[in-house]
C-alpha positions in Angstrom: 179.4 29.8 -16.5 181.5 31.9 -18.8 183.6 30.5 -21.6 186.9 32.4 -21.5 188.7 31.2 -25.1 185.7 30.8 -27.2 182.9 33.0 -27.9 184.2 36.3 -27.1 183.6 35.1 -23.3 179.6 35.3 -23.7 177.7 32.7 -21.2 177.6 29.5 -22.0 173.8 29.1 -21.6 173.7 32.1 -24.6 175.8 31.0 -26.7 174.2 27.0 -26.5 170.9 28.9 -27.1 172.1 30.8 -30.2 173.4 27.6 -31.5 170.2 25.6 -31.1 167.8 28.2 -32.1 169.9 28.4 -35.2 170.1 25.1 -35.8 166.1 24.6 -35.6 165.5 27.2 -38.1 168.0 26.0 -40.7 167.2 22.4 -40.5 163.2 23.7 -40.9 164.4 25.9 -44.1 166.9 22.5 -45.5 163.1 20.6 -44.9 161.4 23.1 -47.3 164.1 22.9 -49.5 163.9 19.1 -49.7 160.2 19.6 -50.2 160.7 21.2 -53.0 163.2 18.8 -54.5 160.3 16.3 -54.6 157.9 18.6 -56.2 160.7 19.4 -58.9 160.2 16.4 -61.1 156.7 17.2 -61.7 157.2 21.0 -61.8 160.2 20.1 -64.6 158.9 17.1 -66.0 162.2 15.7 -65.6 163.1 11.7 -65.9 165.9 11.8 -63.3 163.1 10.9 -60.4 165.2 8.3 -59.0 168.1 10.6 -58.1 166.4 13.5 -57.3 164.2 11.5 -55.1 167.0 10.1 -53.6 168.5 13.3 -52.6 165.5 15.1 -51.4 165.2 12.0 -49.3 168.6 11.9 -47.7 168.4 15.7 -46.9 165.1 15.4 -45.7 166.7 12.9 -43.0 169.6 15.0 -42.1 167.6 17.6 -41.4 165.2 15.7 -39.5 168.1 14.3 -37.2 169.7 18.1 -37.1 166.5 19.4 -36.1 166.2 16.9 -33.2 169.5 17.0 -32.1 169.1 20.9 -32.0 165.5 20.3 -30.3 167.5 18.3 -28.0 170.2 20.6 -27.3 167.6 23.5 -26.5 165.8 21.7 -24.3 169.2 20.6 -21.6 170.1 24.1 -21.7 167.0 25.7 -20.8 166.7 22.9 -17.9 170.4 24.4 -17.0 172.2 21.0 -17.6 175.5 21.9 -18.1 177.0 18.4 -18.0 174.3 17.6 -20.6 174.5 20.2 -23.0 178.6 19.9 -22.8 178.7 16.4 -23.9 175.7 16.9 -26.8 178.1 19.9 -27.8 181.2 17.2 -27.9 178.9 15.0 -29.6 177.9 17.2 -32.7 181.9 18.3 -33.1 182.5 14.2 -33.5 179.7 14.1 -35.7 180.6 17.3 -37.8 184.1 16.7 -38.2 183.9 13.2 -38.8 181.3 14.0 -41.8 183.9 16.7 -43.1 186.9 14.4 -42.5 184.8 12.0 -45.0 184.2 14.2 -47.4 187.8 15.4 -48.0 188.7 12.1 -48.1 186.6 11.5 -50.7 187.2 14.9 -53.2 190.9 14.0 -52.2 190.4 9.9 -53.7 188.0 11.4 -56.8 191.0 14.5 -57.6 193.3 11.8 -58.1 191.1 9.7 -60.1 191.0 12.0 -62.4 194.3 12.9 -62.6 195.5 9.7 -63.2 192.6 8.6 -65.9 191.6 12.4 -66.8 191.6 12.2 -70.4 190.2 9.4 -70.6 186.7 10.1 -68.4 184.2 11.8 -68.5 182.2 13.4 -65.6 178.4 12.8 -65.8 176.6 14.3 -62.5 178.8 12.1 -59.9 179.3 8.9 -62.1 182.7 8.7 -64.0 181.6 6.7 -67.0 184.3 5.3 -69.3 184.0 7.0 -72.7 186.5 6.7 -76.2 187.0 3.1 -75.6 184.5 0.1 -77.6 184.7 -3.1 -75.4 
């Protein structure tokens, strides 16, 4: 089955396989990565465990769900289930644009935050504490 809009009008069954393949390798490289985030407090000798740890953990889970929906993926198209790898393929757009609808949202709600209080907080990492003001 060609695509005839998208891909340059490469087959379907290439193009799935590209974007599986790829998606295994980078969710093994984002696992490394997360690896090394929980070495890093003891490499550093940091005290910020809690929030690095927290981190490497929720990559670590990302990447283990990408890697499985990619696994997944790869597998229906080398059975030849089009219908399958059609609606994974609609899945993963909800899921991506839904997660990048959520994000904007949220750079969009902190921007004007700190418009409207700018001078009056301070950024520290990705907590806006109150600071100039005794209670």
């Amino acid at each position: 089955m060609k695509i005839s809009h998208f891909c340059w009008e490469t087959e379907l069954k290439a193009a799935v396989n590209f974007l599986a393949i790829y998606g295994m390798v980078i969710s093994i490289i984002g696992s490394l990565v997360a690896a090394f985030l929980f070495l890093l407090p003891l490499i550093l000798n940091v005290d910020l465990y809690v929030e690095i740890y927290t981190g490497a953990t929720f990559v670590l889970l990302t990447k283990f769900g990408w890697f499985a929906f990619s696994y997944k993926l790869h597998k229906e198209n080398t059975t030849e289930n089009f219908t399958g790898v059609k609606k994974m393929i609609k899945i993963g757009s909800y899921i991506i644009g839904s997660v990048q609808a959520v994000f904007f949202a949220l750079m969009v709600i902190f921007g004007i935050i700190l418009i409207v209080f700018g001078p009056g907080f301070k950024v520290v990492g990705y907590v806006m504490t109150s600071i100039g003001y005794s209670s």
